[in-house]
N, C-alpha and C positions, 0 to 999 in steps of 0.2 A: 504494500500500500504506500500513496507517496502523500507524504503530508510535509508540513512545515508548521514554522510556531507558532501563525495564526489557525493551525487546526487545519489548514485548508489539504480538500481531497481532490484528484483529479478522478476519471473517470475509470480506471481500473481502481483506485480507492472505492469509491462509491458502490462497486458493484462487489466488494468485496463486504459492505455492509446491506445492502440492498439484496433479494433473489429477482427481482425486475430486468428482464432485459428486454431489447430493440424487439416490437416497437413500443414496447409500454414504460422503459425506463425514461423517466420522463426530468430527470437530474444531472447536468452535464459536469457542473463543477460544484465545489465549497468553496468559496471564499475565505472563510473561518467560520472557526464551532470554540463556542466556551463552552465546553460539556454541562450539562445541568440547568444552563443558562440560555443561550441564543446560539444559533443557526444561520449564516446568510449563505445560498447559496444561487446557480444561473442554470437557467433553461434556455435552448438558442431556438426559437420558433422560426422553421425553417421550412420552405415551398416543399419540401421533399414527403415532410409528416403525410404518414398516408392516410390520415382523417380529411386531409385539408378535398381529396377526390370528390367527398360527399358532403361535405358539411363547410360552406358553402359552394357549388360550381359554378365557377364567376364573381363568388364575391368570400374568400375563404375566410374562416372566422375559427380560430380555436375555439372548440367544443369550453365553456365552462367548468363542465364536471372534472377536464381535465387538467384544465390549470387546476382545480382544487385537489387532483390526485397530485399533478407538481407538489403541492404545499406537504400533502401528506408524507411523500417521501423523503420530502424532505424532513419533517418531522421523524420521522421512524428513524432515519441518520443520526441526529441528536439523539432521541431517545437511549439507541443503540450506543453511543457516546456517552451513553452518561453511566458513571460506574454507580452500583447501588444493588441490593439483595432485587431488584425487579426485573435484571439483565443477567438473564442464565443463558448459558453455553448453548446451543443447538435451539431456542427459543426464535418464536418471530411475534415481530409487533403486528395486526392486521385492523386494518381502517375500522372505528367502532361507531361514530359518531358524528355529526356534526351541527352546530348550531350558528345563529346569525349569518350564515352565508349572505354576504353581498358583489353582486356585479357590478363595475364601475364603470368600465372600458372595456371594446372589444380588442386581441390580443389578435394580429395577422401576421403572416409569414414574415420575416424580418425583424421583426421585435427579438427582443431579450427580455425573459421576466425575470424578474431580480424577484427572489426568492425567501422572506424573512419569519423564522418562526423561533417561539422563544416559550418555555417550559411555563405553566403555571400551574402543573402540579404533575408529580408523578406517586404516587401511592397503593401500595398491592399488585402490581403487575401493568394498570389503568393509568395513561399519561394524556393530559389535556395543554393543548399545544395555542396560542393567540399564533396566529397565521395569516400574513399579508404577500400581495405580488403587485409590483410596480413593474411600467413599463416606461421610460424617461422618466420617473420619478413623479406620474400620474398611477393612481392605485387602480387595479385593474379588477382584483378580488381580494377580500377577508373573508375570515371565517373562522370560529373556535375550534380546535380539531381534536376528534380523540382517538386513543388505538388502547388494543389490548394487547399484551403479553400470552402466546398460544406455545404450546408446544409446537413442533414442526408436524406436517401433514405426512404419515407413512406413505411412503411413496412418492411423496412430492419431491420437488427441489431444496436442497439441502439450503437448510436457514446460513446464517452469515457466522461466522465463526467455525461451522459444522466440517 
């Protein structure tokens, strides 16, 4: 994994914390992680995403739900980052939650969403994440995010650590 001392992960990092991949790994870099604390990281919203086919033809628009899955993975990074009896070896974090979701801005091919989420509590396995995405420093989408702590799925793809 390649990191430095603002925490930051590139993208064989990322997927070494993440089971997500192409085309649903939706987290390109880490900027920095405070473990425990905050999270920034980049999505490169690019003509090539193969949503952009159908949604919209002629006028492309990232799907919403998936800038909010952006937010979440990134969330689950920190999580994963953050040491404490709620991060077990072969464990995965999986989407549980969400409240207040807001849409601000549509997000089209060529943007970069800047990616920020920041812990507001993690307790029994259960982590709730305050989660924003800007696009030039207009908010694009919020939303409170939460995930739970599972074991890994028999048969599935091996959790991050595993």
């Amino acid at each position: 994994m390649t990191t430095d001392d603002k925490g930051a992960l590139d993208i064989n990092g990322i997927m070494g914390y993440l089971p997500h991949r192409y085309p649903f790994l939706l987290v390109d870099r880490v900027l920095e992680c405070v473990p425990g604390r905050t999270l920034t990281a980049i999505k490169n919203v690019t003509m090539n995403e193969p949503f952009f086919a159908g949604h919209f033809p002629g006028h492309p628009v990232m799907p919403g739900v998936l800038v909010i899955e952006a937010l979440a993975q990134a969330s689950a990074i920190l999580a994963y980052r953050t040491p404490g009896p709620h991060n077990t070896e072969g464990a995965i974090f999986l989407f549980a939650g969400i409240d207040s979701a807001r849409f601000r801005r549509q997000v089209a091919p060529g943007d970069q969403l800047l990616l920020e989420v920041s812990v507001v509590r993690i307790v029994r396995g259960v982590g709730k994440f305050a989660a924003r995405a800007t696009v030039d420093g207009e908010m694009a989408a919020e939303a409170e995010l939460m995930a739970a702590l599972r074991p890994p799925i028999p048969g599935g793809a091996a959790a991050p650590g595993a």
